[in-house]
C-alpha positions as CSV (number, residue, x, y, z in Angstrom):
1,X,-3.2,4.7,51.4
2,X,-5.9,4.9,53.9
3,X,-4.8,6.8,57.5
4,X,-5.6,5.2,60.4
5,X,-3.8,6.5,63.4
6,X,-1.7,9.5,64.0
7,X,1.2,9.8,65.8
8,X,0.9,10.4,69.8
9,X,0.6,14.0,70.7
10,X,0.7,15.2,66.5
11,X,-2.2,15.9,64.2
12,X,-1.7,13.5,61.1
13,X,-0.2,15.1,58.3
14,X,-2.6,14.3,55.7
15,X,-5.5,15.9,58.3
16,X,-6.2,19.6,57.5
17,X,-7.7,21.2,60.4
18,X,-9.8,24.9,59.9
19,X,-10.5,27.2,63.1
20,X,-12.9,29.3,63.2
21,X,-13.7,32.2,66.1
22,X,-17.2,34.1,65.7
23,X,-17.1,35.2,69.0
24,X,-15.7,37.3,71.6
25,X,-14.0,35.9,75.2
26,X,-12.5,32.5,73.4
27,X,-9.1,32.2,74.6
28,X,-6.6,33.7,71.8
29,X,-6.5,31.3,68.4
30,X,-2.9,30.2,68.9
31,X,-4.4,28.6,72.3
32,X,-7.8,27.2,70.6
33,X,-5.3,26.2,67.8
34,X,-2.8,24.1,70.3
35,X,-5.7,22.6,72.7
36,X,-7.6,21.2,69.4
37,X,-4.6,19.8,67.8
38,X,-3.8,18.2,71.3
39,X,-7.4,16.7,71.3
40,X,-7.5,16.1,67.8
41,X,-4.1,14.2,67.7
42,X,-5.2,12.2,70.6
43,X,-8.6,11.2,69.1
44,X,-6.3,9.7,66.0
45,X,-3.3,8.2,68.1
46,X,-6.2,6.1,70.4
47,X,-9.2,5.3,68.1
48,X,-9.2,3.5,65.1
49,X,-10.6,5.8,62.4
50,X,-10.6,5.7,58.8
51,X,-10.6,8.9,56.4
52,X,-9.5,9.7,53.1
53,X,-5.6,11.1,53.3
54,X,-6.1,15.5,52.5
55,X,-9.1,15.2,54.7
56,X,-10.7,18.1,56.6
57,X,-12.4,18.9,60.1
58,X,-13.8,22.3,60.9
59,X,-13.7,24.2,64.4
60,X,-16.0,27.0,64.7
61,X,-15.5,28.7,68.7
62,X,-19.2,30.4,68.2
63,X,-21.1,31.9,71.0
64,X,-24.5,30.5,73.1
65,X,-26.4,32.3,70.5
66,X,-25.5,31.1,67.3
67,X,-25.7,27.1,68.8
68,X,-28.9,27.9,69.7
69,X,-30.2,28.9,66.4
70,X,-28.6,25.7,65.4
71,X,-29.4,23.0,67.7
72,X,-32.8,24.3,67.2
73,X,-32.5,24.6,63.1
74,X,-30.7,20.5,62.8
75,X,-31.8,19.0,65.8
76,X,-35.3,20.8,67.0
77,X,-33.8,22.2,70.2
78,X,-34.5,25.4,70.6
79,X,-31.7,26.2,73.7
80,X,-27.9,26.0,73.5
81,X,-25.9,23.1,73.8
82,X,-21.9,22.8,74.5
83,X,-21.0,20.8,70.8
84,X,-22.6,20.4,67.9
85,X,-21.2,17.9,65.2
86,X,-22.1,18.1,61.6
87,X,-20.9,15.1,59.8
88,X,-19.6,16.1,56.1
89,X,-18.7,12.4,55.2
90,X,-20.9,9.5,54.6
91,X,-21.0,7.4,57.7
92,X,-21.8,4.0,55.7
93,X,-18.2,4.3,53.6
94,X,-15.7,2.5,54.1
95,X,-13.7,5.6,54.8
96,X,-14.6,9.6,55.7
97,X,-13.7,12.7,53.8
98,X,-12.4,14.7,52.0
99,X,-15.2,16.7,54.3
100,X,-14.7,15.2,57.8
101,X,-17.2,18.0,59.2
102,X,-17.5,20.8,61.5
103,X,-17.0,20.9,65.0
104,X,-19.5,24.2,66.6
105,X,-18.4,25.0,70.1
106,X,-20.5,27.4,72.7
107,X,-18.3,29.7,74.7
108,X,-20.6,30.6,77.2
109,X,-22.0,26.6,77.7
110,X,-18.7,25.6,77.8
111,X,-17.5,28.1,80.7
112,X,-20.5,27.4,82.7
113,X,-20.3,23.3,82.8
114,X,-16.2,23.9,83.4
115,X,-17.2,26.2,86.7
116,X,-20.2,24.1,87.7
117,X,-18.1,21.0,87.7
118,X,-14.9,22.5,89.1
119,X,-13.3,21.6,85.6
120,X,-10.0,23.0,84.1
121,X,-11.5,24.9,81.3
122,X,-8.7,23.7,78.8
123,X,-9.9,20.2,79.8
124,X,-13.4,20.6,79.4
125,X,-12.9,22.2,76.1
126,X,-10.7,19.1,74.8
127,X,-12.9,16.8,76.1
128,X,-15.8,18.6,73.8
129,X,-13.5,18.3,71.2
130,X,-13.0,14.9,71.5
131,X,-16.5,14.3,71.7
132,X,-17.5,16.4,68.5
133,X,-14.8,14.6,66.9
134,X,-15.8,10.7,67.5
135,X,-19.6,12.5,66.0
136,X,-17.2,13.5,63.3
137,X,-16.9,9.6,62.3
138,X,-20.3,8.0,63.3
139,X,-20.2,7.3,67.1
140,X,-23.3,8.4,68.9
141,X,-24.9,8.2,72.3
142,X,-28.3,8.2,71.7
143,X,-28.8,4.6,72.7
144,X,-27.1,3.1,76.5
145,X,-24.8,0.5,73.8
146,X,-23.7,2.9,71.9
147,X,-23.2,5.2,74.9
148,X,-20.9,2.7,76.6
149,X,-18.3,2.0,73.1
150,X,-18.5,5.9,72.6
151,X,-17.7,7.0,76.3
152,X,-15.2,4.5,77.1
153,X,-13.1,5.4,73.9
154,X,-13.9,9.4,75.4
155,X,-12.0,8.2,78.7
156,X,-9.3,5.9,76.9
157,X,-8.5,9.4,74.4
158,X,-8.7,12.0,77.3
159,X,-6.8,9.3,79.8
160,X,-4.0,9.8,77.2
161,X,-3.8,13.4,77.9
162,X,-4.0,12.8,81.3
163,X,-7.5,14.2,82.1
164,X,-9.6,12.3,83.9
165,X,-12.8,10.4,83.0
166,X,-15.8,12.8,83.0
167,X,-18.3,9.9,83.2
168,X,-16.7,8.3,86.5
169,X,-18.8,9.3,89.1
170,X,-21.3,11.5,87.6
171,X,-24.7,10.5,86.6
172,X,-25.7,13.8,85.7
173,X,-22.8,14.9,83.2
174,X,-23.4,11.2,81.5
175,X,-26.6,12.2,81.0
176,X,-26.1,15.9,80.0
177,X,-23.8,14.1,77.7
178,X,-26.2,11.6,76.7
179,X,-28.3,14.4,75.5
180,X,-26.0,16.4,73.3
């Protein structure tokens, strides 16, 4: 049997999800643990998505810092970003997992672009989360096309939660974005 959707507002049960905190000032891990499974359960309740049942995703709530040293090791970016995806499962299968991937998150990045755009932080947290995640299972942005299918399922997921869509009248943050 091959999951496709989850139920609204649950986590599927075959989807094991790990959390990680590596750094300090991260609201406390029953929160992180409630606003991913929120965003998480959305992403599988909206978009159509494939994995192997006992799959796993991976949350790591890191610092500026350790993102850096990242973005600049895998994508040859030497300055923090917000999210970093790193796909465990082969994107041309039919299917994803066991591995989904990790999901690295920037505490300081994320605070700053939730202040500078007058966002709820929770929001702006599940909204990187839903982001990382769609990485998680080959969507991408690099190119306007792709952009379009990937941000319009973004704004269909977090419209679901009730949060509105981050692209709608901001050219900058869709190009931030763009840039991830």
């Amino acid at each position: 049997m091959m999951p496709t959707r989850g139920d609204a507002g649950q986590v599927p049960d075959d989807l094991e999800i790990d959390l990680t905190i590596n750094a300090e000032g991260w609201p406390e891990e029953e929160t992180l643990e409630a606003l991913a499974n929120r965003a998480i359960a959305a992403v599988f309740a909206t978009a159509d998505l494939r994995y192997l049942p006992g799959s796993e995703l991976s949350l790591v709530f890191s610092d500026d810092a350790e993102v850096q040293v990242l973005n600049r090791d895998y994508r040859g970016k030497d300055k923090p970003t917000n999210v970093l995806s790193f796909p465990g499962g082969d994107e041309e299968g039919p299917v994803f997992g066991p591995l989904l991937g990790d999901i690295v998150l920037a505490r300081e990045t994320v605070l700053r672009e939730a202040e500078e755009g007058a966002l709820a932080f929770d929001a702006h947290l599940i909204h990187l989360i839903v982001h990382g995640t769609l990485h998680l299972f080959g969507y991408d942005h690099q190119i306007d096309s792709e952009a379009d299918i990937m941000e319009s399922l973004e704004t269909r997921i977090l419209a679901s939660l009730g949060i509105a869509d981050p692209y709608l009248n901001d050219p900058q943050t869709q190009d931030e974005t763009r840039s991830l």
